[in-house]
Residue frames as qw, qx, qy, qz and C-alpha x, y, z in Angstrom:
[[0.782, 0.257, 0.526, -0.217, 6.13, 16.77, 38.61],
 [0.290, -0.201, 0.597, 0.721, 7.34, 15.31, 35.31],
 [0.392, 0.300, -0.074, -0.866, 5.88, 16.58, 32.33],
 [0.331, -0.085, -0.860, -0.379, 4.30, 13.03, 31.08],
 [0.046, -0.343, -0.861, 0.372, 2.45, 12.89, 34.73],
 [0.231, 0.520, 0.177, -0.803, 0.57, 16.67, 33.71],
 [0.363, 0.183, -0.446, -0.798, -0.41, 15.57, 30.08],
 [0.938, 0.067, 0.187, -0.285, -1.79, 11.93, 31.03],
 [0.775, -0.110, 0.605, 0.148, -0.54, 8.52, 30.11],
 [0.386, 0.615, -0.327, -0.604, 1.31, 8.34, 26.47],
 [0.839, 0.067, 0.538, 0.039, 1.03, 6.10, 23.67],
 [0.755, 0.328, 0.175, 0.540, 4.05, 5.49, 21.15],
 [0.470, 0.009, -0.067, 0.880, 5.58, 8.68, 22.59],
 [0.154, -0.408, -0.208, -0.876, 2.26, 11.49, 21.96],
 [0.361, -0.022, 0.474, -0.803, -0.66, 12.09, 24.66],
 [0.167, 0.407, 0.894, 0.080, -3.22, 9.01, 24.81],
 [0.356, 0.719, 0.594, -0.057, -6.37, 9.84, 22.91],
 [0.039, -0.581, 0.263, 0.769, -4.62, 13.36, 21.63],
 [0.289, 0.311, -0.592, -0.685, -5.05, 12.28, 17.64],
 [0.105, 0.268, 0.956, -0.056, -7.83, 9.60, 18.11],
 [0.469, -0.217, -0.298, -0.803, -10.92, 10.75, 15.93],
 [0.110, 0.317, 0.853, -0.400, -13.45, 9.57, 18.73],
 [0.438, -0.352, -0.535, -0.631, -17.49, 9.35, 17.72],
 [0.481, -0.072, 0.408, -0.772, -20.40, 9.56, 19.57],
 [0.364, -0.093, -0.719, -0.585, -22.79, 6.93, 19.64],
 [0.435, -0.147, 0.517, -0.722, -26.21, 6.32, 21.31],
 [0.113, 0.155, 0.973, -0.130, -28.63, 3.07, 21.63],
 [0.580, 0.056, -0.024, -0.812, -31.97, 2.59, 20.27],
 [0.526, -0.353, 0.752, -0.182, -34.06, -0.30, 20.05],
 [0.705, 0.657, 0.252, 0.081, -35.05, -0.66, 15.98],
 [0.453, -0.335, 0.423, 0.710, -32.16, 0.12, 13.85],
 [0.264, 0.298, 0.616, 0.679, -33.98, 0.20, 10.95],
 [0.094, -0.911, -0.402, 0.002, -36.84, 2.39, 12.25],
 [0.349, -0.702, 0.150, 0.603, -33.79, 4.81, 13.30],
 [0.227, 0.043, 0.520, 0.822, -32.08, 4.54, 9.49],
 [0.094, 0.690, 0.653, 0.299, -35.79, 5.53, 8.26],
 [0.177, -0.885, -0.403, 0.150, -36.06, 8.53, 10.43],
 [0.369, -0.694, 0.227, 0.575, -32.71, 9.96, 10.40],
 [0.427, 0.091, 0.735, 0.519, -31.94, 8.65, 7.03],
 [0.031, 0.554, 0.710, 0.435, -35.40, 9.41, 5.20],
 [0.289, -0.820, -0.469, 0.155, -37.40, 11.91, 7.67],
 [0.269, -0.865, 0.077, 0.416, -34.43, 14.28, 8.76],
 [0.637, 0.767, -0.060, -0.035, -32.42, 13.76, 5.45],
 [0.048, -0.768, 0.630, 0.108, -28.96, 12.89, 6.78],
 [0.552, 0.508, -0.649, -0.123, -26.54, 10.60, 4.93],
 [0.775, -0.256, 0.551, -0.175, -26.79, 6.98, 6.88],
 [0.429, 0.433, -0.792, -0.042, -24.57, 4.13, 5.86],
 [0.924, -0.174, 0.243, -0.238, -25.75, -0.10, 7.52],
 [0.534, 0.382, -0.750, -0.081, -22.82, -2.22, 7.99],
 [0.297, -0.051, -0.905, 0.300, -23.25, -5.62, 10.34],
 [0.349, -0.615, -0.703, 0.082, -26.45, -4.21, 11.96],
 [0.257, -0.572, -0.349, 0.696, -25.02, -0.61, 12.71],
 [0.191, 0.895, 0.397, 0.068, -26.25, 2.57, 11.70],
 [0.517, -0.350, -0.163, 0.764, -23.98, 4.86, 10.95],
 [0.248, 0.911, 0.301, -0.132, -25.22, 8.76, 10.65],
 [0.580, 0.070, 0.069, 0.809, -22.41, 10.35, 8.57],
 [0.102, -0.921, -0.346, 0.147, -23.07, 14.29, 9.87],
 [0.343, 0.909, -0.056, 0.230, -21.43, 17.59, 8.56],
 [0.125, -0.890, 0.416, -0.137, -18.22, 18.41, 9.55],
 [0.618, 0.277, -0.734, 0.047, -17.17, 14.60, 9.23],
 [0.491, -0.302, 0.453, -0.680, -18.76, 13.61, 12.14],
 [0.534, -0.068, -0.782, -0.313, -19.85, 9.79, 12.14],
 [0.505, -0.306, 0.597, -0.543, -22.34, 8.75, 15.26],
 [0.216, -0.116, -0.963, -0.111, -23.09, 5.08, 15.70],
 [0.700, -0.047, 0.254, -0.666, -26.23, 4.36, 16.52],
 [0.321, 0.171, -0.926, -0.101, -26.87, 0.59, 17.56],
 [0.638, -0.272, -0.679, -0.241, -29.19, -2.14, 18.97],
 [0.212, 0.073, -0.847, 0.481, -30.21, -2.81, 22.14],
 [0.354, -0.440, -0.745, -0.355, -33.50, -4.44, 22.58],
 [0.440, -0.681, -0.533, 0.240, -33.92, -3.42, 26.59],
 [0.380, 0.302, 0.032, 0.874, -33.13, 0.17, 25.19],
 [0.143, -0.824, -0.303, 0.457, -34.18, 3.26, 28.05],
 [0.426, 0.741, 0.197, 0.481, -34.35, 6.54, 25.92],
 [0.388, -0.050, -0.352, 0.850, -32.19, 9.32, 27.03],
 [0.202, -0.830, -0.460, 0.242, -33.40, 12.07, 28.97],
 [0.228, -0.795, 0.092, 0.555, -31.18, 14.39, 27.74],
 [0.605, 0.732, 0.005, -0.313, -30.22, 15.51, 24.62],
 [0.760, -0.153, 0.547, 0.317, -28.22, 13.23, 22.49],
 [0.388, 0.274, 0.436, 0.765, -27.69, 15.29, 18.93],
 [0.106, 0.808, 0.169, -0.554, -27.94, 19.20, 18.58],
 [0.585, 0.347, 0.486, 0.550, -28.59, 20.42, 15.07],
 [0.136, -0.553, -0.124, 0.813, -27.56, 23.95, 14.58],
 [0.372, 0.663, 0.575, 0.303, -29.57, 25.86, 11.65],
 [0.208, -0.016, 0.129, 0.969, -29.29, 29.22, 10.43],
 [0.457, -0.283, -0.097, -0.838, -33.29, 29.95, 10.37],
 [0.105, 0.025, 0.935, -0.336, -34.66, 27.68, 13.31],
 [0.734, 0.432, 0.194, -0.486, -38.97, 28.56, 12.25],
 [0.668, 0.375, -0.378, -0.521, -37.98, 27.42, 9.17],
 [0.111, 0.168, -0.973, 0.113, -36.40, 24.04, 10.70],
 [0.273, 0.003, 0.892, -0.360, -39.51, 23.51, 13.28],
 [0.654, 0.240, 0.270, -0.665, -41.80, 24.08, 10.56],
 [0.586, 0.466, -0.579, -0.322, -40.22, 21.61, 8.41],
 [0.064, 0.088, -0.953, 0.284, -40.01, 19.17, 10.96],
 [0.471, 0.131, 0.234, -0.840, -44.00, 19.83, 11.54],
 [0.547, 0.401, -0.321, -0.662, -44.51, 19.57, 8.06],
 [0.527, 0.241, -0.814, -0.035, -42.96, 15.83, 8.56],
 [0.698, -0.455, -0.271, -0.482, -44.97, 14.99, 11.53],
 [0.547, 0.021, -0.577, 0.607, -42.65, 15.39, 14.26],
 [0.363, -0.875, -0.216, -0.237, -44.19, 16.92, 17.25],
 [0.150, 0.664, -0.313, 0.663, -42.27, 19.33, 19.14],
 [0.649, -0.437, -0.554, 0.283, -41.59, 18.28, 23.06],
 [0.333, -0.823, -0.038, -0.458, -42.69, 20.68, 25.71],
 [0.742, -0.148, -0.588, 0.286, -40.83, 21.21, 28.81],
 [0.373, -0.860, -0.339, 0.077, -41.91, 22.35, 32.18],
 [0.529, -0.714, 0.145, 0.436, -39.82, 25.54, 33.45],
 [0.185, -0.141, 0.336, 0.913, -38.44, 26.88, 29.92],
 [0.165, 0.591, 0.197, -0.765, -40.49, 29.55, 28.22],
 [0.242, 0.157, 0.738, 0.610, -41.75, 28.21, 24.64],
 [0.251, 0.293, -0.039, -0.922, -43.56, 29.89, 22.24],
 [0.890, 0.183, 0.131, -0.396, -46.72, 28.16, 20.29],
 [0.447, 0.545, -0.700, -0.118, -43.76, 26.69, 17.94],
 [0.843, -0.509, -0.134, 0.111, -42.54, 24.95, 20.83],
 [0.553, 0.538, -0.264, 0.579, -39.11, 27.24, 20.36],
 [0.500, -0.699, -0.098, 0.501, -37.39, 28.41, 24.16],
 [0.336, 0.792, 0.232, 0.454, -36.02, 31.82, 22.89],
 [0.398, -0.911, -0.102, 0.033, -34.38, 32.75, 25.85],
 [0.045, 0.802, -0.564, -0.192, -30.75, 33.48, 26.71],
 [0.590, -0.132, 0.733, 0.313, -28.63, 31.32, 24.74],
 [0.007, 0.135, -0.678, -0.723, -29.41, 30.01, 21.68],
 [0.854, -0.011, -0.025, -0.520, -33.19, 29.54, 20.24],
 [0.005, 0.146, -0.989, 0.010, -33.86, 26.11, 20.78],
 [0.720, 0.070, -0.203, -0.660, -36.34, 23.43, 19.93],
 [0.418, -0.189, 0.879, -0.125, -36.78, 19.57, 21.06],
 [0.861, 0.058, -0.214, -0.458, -38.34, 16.70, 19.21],
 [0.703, -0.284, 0.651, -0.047, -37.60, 12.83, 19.78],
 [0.471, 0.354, -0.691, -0.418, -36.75, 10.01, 17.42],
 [0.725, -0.194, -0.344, -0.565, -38.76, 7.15, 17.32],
 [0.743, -0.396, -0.521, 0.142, -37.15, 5.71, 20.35],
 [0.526, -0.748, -0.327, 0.238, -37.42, 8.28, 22.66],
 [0.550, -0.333, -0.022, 0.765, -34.20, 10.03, 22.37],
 [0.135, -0.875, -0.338, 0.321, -34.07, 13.54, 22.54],
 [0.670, 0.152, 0.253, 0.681, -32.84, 15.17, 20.00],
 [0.042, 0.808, 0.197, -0.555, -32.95, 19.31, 19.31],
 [0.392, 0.617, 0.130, 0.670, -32.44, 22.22, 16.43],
 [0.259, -0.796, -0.259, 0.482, -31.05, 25.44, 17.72],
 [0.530, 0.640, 0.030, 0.556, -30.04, 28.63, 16.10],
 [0.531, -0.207, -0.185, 0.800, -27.61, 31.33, 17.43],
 [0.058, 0.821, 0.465, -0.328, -28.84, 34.42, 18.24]]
């Protein structure tokens, strides 16, 4: 086999997507309720150009986050924030009147923290549904 068929399809001569900074981005169905929460609530740097939201996250990380009015929240987590003391995250999320999201079949403590193998972890939503966590390495 030639060696262009084993890396994938190329563009101007390098592996497609190889140097393409790709972003993440997920659907909600307030934009501005999102800038408020993420923005104001969880304290990260948010930028509004034409109607999108963009969260500008450590490590140069931009996620869009856009409209869509007949928005279904995800069921699965859609942004993990790693922390270096997780209590002290869920109690600061508490403290800001996020409730912590139970879920059947992992093992949480009163916190709502799963503590098993892996990393600690913790769930909460944003204000449209989506599922967002803190976790900390053990």
């Amino acid at each position: 086999m030639s060696s262009s068929i084993l890396n994938g399809p190329t563009l101007k001569g390098g592996v497609m997507f190889r140097d393409s900074k790709a972003f993440s981005s997920f659907a909600v169905p307030d934009v501005e309720k999102a800038r408020a929460f993420y923005g104001d609530t969880l304290g990260l740097k948010t930028s509004m150009e034409n109607g999108l939201l963009t969260l500008h996250l450590a490590g140069d990380r931009p996620t869009l986050v856009y409209p869509k009015p007949d928005h279904a929240p995800a069921t699965y987590t859609i942004l993990n924030f790693p922390v270096d003391d997780i209590d002290e995250a869920v109690d600061a999320l508490s403290a800001r009147g996020i409730r912590l999201e139970r879920y059947e079949g992992f093992d949480q403590d009163e916190k709502g923290i799963s503590r098993r193998e892996g990393p600690y972890i913790a769930w909460f939503k944003d204000p449209a549904g989506n599922v967002l966590s803190v976790l900390q390495e053990k």
